[in-house]
C-alpha positions, 0 to 999 in steps of 0.5 A: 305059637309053638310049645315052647313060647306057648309053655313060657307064656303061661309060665309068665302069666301065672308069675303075673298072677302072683305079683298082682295078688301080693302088690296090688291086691294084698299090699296096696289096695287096703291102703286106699280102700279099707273096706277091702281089708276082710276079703284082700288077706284071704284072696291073697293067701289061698289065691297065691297057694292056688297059683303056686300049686298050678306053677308047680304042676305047669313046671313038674319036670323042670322044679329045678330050675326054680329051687324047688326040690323034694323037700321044698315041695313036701313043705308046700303041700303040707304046709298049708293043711297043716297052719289049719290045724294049728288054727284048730288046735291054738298053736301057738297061742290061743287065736281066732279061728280062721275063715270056712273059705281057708278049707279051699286048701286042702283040695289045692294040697291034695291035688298037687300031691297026687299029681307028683305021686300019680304022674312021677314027676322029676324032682331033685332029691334032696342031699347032704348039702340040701340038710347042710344049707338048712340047717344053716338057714335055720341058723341065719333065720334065729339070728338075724331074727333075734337082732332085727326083733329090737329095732322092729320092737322100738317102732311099737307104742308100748301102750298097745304092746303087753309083753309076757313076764320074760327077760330072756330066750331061755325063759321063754316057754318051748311051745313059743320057741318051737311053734311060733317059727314053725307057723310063721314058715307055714304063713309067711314061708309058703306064700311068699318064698315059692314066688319071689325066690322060686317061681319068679327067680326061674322064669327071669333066669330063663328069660336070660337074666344073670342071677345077680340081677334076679336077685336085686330085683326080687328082694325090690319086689319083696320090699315094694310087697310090704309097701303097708308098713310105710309111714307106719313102721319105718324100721320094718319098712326100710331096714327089716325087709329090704334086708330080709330080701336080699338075705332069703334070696343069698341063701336060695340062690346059694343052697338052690333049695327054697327049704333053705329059705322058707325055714329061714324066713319062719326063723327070722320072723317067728324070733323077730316076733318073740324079741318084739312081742314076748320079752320084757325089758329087764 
């Protein structure tokens, strides 16, 4: 085998390592087996940030090709650090402090950036368009959030559902406003955007994929990711995240940035949440 075919193959083995952890493992096996629910979650999330670490590292000098620039890169590797400390200091709200085993990502994050400071690796800087496309990510992210939050709020039972006394966004408090979004670019960003819109899309283009096509096809894997909110939660199942699928994707493919995405799925699901959880109806 020569190093091409050899590089191609681990590439695609450690895409493999990915779709198995989030379909198989995170998505369906607590389905069937709730007794693998304590462990499934935290296999998933330090398990994918570990792979996508080792993906990046394999792939350093041609992140391009998987909408990995500079800024898409300082975000994964501080990202993660950074929701522990959320975690210790209850951002936004108060919550159960997470596993000792969640630590593990701190060796990840250090590792990945001394490797980019150490050996150089090529990276795209990022330019005026880059911050164009963010900010219009951001901006695709809050609405999009804000209308999908009221079908996603119309599919709770309202017994098990205590809304804040708030009857608008501009009442809400700004920690809300702020660090829910933040954290949910922290959680669900980093552990999912990397793979479906960075990794997964780069090795499909090279294995001669038109992008129309890898576009379809990770917005169905995205989807078929979320397969525990079937039967549960019919908005979310058939609305909310085949349409957030196809959107993420848009807006990766066109700005050619995963920060576009990631900043647009912390928005979308932080503002989803706020419509969904913290407002009352007036």
């Amino acid at each position: 085998m020569d190093n091409s075919k050899y590089h191609t193959a681990v590439l695609w083995l450690l895409v493999a390592g990915l779709c198995v952890l989030r379909i198989p493992v995170f998505a369906i096996l607590p389905m069937y087996l709730p007794s693998t629910r304590e462990w499934a979650a935290p296999v998933f999330e330090i398990g994918t940030y570990f792979l996508t670490a080792l993906a990046i590292w394999w792939e350093r000098d041609r992140l391009r090709d998987f909408h990995i620039d500079r800024l898409a890169f300082a975000i994964i590797v501080v990202g993660k650090p950074l929701e522990l400390l959320f975690y210790r200091l209850s951002l936004p709200f108060e919550s159960p402090l997470r596993s000792p085993v969640y630590w593990l990502y701190i060796p990840i994050s250090l590792s990945l950036a001394s490797g980019f400071f150490i050996q150089r690796w090529k990276s795209q800087k990022s330019t005026r368009k880059n911050w164009i496309w963010l900010l219009a990510g951001i901006y695709v992210g809050v609405t999009l959030g804000v209308l999908l939050g009221f079908p996603l709020r119309s599919q709770l039972v309202p017994q098990r559902v205590t809304y804040l006394p708030f009857t608008s966004l501009f009442s809400l408090p700004l920690k809300l406003l702020i660090f829910l979004p933040f954290q949910q670019m922290l959680y669900a960003g980093i552990a999912e955007e990397p793979f479906f819109r960075g990794l997964l899309w780069g090795a499909l283009r090279k294995a001669g994929w038109k992008d129309w096509w890898v576009w379809l096809l990770q917005a169905g894997l995205f989807w078929l990711g979320h397969l525990y909110y079937f039967g549960k939660y019919p908005w979310s199942f058939w609305v909310i995240v085949p349409m957030s699928g196809l959107v993420l994707g848009w807006l990766a493919w066109r700005s050619r940035s995963i920060a576009t995405s990631m900043c647009a799925h912390g928005c979308l699901n932080g503002f989803g949440q706020i419509v969904a959880f913290y407002l009352r109806a007036s």
